[in-house]
N, CA and C atoms as a LAMMPS dump frame, in Angstrom:
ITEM: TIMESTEP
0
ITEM: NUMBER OF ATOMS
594
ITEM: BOX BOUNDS ff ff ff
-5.0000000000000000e+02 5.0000000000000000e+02
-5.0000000000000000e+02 5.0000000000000000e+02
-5.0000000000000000e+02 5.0000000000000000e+02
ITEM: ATOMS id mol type element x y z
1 1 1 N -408.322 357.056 -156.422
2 1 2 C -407.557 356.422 -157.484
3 1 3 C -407.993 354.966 -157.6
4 2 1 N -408.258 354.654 -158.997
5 2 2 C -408.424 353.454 -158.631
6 2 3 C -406.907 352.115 -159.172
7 3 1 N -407.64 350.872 -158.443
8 3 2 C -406.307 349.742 -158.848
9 3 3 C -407.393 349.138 -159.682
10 4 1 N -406.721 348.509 -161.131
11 4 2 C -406.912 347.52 -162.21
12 4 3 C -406.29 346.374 -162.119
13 5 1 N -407.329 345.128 -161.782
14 5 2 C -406.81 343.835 -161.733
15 5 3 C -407.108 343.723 -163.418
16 6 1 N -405.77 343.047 -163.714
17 6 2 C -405.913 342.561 -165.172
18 6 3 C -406.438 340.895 -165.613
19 7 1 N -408.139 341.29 -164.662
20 7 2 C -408.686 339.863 -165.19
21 7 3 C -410.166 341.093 -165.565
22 8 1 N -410.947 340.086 -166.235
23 8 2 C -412.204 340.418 -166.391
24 8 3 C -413.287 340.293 -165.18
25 9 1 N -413.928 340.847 -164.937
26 9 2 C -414.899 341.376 -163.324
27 9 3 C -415.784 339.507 -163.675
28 10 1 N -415.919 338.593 -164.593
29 10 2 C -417.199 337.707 -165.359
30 10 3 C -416.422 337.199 -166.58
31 11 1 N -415.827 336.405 -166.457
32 11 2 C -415.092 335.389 -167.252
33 11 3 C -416.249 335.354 -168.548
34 12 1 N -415.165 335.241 -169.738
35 12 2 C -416.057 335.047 -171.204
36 12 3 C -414.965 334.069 -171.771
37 13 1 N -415.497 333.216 -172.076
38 13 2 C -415.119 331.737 -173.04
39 13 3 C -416.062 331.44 -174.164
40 14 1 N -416.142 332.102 -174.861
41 14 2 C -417.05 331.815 -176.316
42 14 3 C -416.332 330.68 -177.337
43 15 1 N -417.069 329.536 -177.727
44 15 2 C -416.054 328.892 -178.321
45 15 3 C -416.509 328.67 -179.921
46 16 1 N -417.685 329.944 -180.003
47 16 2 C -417.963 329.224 -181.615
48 16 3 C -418.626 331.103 -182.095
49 17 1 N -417.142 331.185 -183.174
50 17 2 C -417.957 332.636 -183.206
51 17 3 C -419.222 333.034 -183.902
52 18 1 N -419.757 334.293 -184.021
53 18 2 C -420.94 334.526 -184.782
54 18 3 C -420.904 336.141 -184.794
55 19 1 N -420.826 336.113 -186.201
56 19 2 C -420.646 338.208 -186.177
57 19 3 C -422.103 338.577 -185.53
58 20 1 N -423.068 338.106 -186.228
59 20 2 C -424.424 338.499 -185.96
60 20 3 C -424.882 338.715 -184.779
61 21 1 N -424.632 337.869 -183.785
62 21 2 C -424.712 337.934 -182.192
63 21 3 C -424.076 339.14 -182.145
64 22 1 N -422.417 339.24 -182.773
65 22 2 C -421.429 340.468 -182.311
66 22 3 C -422.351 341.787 -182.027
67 23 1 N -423.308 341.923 -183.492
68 23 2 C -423.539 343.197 -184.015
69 23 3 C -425.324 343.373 -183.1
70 24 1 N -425.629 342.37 -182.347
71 24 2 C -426.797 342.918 -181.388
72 24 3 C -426.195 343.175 -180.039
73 25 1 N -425.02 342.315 -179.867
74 25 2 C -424.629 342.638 -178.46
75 25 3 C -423.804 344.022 -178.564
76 26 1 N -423.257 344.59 -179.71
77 26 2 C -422.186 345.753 -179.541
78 26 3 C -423.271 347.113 -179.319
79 27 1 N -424.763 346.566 -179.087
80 27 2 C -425.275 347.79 -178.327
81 27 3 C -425.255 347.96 -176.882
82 28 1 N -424.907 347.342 -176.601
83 28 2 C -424.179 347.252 -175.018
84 28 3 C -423.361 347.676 -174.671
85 29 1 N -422.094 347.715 -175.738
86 29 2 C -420.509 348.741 -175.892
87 29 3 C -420.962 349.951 -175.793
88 30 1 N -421.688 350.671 -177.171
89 30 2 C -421.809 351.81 -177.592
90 30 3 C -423.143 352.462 -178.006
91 31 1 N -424.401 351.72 -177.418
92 31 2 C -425.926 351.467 -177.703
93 31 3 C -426.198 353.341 -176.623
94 32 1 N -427.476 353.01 -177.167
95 32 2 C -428.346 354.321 -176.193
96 32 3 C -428.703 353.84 -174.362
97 33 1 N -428.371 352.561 -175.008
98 33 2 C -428.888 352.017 -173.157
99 33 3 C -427.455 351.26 -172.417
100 34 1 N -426.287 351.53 -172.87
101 34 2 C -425.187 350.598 -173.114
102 34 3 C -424.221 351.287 -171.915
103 35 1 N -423.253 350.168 -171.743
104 35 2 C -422.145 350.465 -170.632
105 35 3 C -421.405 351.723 -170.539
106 36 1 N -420.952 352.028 -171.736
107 36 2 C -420.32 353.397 -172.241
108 36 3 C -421.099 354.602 -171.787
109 37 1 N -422.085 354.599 -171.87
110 37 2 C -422.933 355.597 -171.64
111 37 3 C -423.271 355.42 -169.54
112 38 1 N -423.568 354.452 -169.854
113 38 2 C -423.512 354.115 -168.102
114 38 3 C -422.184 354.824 -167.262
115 39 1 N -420.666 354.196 -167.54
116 39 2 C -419.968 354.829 -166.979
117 39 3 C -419.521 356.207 -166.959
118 40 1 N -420.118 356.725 -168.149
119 40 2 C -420.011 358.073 -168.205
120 40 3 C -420.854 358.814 -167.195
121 41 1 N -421.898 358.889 -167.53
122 41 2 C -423.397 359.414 -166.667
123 41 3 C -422.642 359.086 -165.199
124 42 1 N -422.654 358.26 -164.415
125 42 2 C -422.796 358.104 -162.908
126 42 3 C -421.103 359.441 -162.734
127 43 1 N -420.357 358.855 -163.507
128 43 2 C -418.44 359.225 -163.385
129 43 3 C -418.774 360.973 -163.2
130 44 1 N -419.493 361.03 -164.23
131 44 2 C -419.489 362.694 -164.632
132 44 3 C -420.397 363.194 -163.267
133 45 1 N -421.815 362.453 -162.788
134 45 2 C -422.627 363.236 -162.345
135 45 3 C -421.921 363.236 -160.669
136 46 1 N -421.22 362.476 -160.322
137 46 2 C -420.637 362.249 -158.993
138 46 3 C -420.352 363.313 -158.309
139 47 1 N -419.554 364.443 -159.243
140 47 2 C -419.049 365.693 -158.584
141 47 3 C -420.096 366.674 -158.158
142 48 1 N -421.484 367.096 -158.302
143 48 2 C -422.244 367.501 -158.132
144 48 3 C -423.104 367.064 -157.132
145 49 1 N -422.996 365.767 -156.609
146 49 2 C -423.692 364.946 -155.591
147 49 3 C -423.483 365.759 -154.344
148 50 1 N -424.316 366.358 -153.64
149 50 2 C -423.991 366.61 -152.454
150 50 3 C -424.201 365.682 -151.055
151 51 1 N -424.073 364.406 -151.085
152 51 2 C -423.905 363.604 -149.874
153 51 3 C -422.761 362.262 -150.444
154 52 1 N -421.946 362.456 -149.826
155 52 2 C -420.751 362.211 -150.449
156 52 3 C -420.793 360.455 -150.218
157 53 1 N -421.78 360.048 -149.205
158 53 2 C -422.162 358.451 -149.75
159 53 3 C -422.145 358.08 -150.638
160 54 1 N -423.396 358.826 -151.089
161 54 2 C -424.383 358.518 -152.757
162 54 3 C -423.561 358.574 -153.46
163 55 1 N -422.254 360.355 -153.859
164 55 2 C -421.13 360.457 -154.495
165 55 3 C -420.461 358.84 -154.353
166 56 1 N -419.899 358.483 -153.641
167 56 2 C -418.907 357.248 -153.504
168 56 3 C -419.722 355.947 -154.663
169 57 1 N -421.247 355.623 -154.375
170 57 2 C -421.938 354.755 -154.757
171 57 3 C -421.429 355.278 -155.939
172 58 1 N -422.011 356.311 -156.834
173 58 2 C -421.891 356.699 -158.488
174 58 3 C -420.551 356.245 -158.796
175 59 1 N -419.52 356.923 -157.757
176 59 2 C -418.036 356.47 -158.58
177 59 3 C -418.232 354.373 -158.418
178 60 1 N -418.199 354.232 -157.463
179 60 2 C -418.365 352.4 -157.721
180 60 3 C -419.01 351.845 -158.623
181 61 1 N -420.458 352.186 -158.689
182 61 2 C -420.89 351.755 -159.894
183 61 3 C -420.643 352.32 -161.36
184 62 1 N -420.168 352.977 -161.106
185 62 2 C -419.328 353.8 -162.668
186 62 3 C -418.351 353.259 -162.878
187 63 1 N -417.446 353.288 -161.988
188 63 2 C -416.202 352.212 -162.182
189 63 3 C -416.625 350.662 -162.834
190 64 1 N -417.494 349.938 -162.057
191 64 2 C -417.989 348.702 -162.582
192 64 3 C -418.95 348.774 -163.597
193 65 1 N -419.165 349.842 -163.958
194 65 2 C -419.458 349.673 -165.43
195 65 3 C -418.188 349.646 -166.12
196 66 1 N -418.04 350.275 -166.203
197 66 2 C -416.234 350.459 -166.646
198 66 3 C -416.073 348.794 -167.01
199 67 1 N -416.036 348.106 -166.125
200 67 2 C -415.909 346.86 -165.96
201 67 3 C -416.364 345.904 -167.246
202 68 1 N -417.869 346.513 -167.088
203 68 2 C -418.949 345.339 -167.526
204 68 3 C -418.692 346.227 -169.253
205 69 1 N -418.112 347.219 -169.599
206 69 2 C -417.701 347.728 -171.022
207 69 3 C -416.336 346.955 -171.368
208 70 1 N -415.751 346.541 -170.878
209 70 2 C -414.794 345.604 -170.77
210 70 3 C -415.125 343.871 -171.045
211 71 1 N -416.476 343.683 -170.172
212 71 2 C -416.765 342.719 -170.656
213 71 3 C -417.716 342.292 -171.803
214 72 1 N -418.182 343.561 -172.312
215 72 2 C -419.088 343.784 -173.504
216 72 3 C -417.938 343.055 -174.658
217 73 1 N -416.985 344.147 -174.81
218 73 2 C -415.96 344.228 -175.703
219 73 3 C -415.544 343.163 -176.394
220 74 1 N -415.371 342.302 -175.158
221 74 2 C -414.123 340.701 -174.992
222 74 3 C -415.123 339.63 -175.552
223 75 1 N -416.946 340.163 -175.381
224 75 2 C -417.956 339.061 -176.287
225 75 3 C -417.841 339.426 -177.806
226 76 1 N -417.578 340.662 -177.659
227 76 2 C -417.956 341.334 -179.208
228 76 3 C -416.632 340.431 -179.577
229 77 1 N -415.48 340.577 -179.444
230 77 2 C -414.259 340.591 -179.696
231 77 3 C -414.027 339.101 -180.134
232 78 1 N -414.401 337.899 -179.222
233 78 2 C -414.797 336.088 -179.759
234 78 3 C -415.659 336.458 -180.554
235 79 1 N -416.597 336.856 -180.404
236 79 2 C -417.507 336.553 -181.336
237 79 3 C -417.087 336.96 -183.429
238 80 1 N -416.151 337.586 -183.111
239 80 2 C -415.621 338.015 -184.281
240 80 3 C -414.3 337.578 -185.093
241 81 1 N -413.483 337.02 -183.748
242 81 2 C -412.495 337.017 -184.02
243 81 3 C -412.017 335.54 -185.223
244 82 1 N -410.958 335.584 -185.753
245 82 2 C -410.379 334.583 -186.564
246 82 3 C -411.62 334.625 -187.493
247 83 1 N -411.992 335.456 -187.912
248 83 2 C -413.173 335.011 -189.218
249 83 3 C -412.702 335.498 -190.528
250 84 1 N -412.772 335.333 -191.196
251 84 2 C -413.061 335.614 -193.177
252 84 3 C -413.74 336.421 -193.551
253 85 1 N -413.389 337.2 -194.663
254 85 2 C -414.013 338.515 -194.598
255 85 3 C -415.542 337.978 -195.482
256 86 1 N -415.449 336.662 -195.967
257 86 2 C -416.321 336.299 -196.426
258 86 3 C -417.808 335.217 -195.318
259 87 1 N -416.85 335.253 -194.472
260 87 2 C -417.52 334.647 -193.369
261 87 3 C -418.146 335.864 -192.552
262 88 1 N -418.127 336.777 -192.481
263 88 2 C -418.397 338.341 -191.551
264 88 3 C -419.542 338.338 -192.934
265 89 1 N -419.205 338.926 -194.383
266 89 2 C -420.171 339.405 -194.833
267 89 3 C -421.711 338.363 -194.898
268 90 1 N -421.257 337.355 -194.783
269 90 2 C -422.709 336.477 -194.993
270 90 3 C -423.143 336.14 -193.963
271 91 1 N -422.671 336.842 -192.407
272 91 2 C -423.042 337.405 -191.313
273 91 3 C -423.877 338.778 -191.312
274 92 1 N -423.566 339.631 -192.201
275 92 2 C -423.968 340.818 -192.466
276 92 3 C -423.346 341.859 -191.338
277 93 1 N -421.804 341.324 -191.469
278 93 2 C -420.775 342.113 -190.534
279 93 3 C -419.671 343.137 -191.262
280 94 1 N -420.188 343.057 -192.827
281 94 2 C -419.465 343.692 -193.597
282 94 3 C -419.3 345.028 -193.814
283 95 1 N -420.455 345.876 -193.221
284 95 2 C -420.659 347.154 -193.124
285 95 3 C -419.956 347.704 -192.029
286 96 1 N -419.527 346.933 -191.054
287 96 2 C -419.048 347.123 -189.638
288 96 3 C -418.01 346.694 -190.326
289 97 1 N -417.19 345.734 -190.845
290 97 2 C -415.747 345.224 -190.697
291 97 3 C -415.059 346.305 -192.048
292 98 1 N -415.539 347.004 -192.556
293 98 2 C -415.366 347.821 -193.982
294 98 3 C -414.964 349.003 -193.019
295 99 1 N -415.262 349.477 -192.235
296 99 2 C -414.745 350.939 -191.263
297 99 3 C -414.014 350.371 -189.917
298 100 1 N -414.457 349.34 -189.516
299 100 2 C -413.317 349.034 -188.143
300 100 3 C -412.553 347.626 -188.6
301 101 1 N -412.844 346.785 -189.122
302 101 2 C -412.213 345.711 -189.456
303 101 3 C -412.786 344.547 -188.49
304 102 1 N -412.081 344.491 -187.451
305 102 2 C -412.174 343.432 -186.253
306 102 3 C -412.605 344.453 -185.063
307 103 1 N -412.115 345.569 -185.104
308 103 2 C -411.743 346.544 -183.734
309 103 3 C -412.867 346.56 -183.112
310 104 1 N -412.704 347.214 -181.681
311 104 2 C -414.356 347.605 -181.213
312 104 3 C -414.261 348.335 -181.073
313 105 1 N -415.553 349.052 -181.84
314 105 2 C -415.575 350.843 -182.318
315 105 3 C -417.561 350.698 -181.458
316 106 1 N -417.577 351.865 -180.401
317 106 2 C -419.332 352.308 -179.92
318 106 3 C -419.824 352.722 -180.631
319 107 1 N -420.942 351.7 -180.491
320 107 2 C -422.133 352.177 -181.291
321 107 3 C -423.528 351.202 -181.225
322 108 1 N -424.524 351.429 -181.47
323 108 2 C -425.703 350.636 -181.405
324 108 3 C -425.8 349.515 -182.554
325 109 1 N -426.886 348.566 -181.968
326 109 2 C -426.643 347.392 -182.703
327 109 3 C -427.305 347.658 -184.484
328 110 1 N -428.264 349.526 -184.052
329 110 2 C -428.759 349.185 -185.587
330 110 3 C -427.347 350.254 -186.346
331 111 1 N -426.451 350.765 -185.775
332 111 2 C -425.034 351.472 -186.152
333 111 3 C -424.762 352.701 -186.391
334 112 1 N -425.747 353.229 -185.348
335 112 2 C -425.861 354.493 -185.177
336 112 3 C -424.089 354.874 -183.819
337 113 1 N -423.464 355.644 -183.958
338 113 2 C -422.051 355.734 -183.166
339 113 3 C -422.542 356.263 -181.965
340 114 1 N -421.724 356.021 -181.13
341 114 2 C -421.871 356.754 -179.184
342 114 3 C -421.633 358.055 -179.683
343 115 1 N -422.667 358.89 -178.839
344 115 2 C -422.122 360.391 -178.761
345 115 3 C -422.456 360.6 -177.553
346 116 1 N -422.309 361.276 -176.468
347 116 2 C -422.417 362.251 -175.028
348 116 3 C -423.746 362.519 -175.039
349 117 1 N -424.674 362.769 -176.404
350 117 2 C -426.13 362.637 -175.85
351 117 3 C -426.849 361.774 -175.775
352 118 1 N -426.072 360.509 -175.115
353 118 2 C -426.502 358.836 -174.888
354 118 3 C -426.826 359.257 -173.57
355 119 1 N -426.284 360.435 -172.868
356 119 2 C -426.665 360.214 -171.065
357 119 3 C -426.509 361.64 -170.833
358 120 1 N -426.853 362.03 -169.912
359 120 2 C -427.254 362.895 -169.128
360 120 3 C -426.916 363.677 -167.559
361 121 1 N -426.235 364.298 -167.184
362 121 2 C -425.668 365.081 -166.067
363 121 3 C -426.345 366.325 -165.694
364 122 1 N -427.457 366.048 -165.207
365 122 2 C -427.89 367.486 -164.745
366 122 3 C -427.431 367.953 -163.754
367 123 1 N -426.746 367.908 -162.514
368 123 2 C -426.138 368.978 -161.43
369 123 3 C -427.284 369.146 -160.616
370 124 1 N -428.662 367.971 -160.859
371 124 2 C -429.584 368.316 -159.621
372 124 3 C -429.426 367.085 -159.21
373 125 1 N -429.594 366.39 -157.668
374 125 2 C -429.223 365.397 -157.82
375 125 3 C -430.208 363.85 -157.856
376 126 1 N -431.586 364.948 -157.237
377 126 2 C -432.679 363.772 -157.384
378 126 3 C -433.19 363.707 -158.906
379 127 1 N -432.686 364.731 -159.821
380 127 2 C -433.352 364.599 -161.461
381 127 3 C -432.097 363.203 -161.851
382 128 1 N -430.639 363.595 -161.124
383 128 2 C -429.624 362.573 -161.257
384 128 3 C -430.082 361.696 -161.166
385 129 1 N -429.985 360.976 -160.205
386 129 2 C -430.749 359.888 -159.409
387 129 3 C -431.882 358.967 -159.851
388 130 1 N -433.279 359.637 -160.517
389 130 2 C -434.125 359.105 -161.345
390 130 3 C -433.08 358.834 -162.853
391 131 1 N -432.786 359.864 -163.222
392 131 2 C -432.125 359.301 -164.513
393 131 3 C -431.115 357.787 -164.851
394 132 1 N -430.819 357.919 -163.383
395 132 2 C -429.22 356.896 -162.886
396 132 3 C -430.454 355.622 -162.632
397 133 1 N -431.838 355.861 -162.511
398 133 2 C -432.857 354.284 -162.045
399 133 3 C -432.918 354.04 -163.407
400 134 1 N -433.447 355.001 -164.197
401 134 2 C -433.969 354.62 -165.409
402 134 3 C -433.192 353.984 -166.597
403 135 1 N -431.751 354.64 -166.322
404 135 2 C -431.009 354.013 -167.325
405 135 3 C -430.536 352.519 -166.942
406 136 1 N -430.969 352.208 -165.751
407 136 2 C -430.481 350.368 -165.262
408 136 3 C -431.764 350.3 -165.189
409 137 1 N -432.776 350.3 -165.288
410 137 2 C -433.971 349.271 -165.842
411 137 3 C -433.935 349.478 -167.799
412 138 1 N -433.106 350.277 -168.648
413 138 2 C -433.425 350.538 -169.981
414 138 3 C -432.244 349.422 -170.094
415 139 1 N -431.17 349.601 -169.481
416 139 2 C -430.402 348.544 -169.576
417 139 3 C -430.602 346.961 -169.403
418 140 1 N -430.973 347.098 -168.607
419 140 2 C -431.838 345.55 -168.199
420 140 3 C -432.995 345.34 -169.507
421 141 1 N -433.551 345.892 -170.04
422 141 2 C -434.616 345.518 -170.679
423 141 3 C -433.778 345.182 -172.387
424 142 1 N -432.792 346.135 -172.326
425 142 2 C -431.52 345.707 -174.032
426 142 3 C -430.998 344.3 -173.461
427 143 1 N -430.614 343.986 -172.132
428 143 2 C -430.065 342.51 -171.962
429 143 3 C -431.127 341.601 -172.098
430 144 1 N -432.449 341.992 -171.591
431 144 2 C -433.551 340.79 -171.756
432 144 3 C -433.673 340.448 -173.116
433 145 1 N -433.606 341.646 -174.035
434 145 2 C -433.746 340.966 -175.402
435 145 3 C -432.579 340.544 -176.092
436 146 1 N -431.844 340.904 -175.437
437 146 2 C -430.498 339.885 -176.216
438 146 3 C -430.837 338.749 -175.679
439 147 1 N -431.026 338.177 -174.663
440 147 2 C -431.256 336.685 -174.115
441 147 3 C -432.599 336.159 -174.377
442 148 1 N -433.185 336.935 -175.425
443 148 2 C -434.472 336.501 -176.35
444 148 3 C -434.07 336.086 -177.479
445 149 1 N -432.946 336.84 -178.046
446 149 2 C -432.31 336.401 -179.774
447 149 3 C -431.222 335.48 -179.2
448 150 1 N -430.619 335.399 -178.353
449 150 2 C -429.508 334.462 -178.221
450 150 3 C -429.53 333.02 -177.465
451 151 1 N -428.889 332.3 -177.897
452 151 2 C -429.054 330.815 -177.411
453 151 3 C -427.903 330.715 -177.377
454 152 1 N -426.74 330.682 -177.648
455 152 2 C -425.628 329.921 -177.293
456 152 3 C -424.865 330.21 -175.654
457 153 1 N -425.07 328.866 -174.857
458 153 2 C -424.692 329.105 -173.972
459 153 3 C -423.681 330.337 -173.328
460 154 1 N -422.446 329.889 -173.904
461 154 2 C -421.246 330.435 -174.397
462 154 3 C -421.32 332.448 -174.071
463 155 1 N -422.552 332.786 -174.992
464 155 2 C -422.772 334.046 -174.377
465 155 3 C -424.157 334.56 -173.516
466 156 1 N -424.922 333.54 -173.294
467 156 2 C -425.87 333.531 -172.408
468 156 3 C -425.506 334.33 -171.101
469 157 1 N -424.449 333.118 -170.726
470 157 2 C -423.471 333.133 -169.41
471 157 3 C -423.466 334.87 -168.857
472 158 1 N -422.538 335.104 -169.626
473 158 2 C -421.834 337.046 -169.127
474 158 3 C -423.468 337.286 -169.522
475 159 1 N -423.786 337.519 -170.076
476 159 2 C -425.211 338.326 -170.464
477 159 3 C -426.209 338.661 -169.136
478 160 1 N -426.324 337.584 -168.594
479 160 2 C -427.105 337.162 -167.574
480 160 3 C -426.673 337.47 -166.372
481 161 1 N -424.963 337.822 -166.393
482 161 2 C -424.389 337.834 -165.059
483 161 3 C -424.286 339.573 -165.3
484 162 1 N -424.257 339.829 -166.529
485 162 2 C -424.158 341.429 -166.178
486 162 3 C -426.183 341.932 -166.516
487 163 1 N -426.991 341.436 -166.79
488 163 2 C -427.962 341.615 -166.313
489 163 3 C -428.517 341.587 -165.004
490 164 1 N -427.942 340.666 -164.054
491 164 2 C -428.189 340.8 -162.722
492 164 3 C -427.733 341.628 -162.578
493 165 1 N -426.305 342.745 -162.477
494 165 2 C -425.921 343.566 -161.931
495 165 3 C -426.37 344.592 -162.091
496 166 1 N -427.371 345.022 -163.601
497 166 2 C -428.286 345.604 -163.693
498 166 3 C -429.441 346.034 -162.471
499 167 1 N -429.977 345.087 -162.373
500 167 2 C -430.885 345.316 -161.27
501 167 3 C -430.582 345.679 -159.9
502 168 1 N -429.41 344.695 -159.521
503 168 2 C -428.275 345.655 -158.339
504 168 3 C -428.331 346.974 -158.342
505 169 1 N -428.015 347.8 -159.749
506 169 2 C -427.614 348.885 -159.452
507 169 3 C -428.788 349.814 -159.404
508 170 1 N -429.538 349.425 -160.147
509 170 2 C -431.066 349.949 -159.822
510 170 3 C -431.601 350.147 -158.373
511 171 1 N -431.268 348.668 -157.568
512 171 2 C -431.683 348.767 -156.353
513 171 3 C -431.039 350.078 -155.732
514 172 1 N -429.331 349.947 -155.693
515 172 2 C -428.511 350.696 -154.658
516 172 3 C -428.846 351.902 -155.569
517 173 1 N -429.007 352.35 -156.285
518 173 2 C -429.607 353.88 -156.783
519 173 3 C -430.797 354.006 -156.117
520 174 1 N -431.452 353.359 -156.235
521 174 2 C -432.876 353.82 -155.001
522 174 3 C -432.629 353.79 -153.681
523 175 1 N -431.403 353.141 -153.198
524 175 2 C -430.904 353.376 -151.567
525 175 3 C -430.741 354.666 -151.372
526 176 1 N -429.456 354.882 -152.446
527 176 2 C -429.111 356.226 -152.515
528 176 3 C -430.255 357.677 -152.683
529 177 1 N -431.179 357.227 -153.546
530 177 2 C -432.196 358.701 -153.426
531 177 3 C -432.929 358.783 -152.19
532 178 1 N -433.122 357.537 -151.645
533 178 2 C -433.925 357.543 -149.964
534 178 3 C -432.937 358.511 -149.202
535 179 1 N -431.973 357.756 -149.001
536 179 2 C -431.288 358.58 -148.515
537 179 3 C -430.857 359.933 -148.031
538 180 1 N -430.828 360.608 -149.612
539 180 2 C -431.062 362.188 -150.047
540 180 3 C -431.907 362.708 -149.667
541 181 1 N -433.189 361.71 -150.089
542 181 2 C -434.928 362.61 -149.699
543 181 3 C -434.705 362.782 -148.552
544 182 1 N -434.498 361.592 -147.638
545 182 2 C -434.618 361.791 -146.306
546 182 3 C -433.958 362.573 -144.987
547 183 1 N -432.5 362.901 -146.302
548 183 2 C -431.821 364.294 -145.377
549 183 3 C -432.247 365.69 -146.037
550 184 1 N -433.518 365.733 -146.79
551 184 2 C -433.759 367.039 -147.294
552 184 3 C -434.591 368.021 -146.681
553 185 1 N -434.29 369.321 -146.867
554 185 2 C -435.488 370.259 -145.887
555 185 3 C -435.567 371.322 -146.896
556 186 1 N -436.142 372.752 -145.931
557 186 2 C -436.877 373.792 -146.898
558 186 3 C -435.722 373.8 -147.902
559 187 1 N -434.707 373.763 -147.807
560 187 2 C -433.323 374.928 -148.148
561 187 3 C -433.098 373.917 -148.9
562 188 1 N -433.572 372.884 -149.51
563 188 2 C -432.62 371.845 -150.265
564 188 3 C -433.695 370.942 -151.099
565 189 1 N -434.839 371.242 -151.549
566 189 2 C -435.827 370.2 -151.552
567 189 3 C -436.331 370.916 -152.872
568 190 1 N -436.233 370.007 -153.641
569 190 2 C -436.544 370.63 -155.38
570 190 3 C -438.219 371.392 -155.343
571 191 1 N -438.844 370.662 -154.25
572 191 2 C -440.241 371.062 -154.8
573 191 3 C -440.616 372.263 -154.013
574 192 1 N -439.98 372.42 -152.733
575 192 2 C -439.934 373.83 -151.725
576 192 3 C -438.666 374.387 -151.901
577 193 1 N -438.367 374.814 -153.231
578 193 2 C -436.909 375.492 -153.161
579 193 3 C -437.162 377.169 -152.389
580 194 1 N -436.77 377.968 -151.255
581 194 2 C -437.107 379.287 -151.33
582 194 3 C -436.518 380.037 -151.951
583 195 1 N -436.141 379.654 -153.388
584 195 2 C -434.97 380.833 -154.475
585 195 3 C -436.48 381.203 -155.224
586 196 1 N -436.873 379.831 -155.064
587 196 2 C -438.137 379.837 -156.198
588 196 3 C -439.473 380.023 -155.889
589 197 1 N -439.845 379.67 -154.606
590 197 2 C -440.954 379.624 -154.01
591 197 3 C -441.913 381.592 -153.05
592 198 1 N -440.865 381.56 -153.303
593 198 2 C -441.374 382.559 -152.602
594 198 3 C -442.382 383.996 -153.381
């Protein structure tokens, strides 16, 4: 079970809004490489993990994505907030504020919506595992280019702090598959399976 502290995991203080920033960073909410999709993938694939370490790692870092979709939200959310509907459209936030208004609705920054085939649960756990590396280096590489289009301090800050955690989780996902490999034998080993091999 988990406990919810009702602060943010990475403090956000934006003090000058900008829809446009909103609408590259809200691929991070609801994008193909984005948090939403992150906490899903690790949450879902956990139950299938058979070394209940690695299991524990997926739920933590799933949970703290959880987190860092929380802190996606709260940039999207300054960055939008108190504006004019005439101030959003000459942002080119009008296509977005015409179906959600202000709200934060997933989806990618070019506005394509989150669907379940953003990520992936296969029930094997080293195909898991590579998938769980790849999607925190695809992630890391959507934050590098937001901190290519963006300059204002203001959202630099979280950007950068949930890009490091990016690479964190990359690392401890490769702890975790050592791990696996290294407790594997005939009876358990994708490439000597004997269901299949024989």
């Amino acid at each position: 079970m988990w406990s919810y502290e009702k602060r943010l995991q990475y403090p956000v203080d934006i003090k000058n809004p900008d829809p446009s920033i909103a609408m590259i960073i809200m691929s991070q909410y609801g994008g193909p490489d984005g948090e939403m999709g992150a906490s899903l993938r690790y949450l879902s694939q956990r139950y299938t993990m058979p070394d209940r370490t690695v299991a524990g790692l997926m739920t933590d870092i799933g949970t703290e994505e959880l987190a860092h979709l929380e802190i996606v939200a709260t940039i999207v959310h300054q960055l939008t907030r108190n504006l004019t509907a005439d101030e959003l459209k000459a942002a080119g936030f009008d296509q977005y504020y015409v179906d959600h208004t202000n709200g934060i609705w997933p989806q990618s920054a070019g506005g394509v919506p989150f669907n379940a085939c953003e990520f992936q649960s296969k029930g094997d756990p080293i195909t898991d595992l590579f998938e769980d590396m790849a999607a925190e280096q695809k992630a890391r590489t959507t934050y590098d280019n937001i901190l290519r289009l963006v300059r204002d301090p203001d959202v630099r800050d979280p950007i950068k702090f949930l890009r490091e955690r990016e690479i964190v989780h990359f690392q401890r996902f490769g702890e975790g598959l050592r791990r696996l490999t290294d407790n594997l034998d005939s009876k358990n080993f994708y490439a000597f399976n004997p269901a299949f091999d024989q």
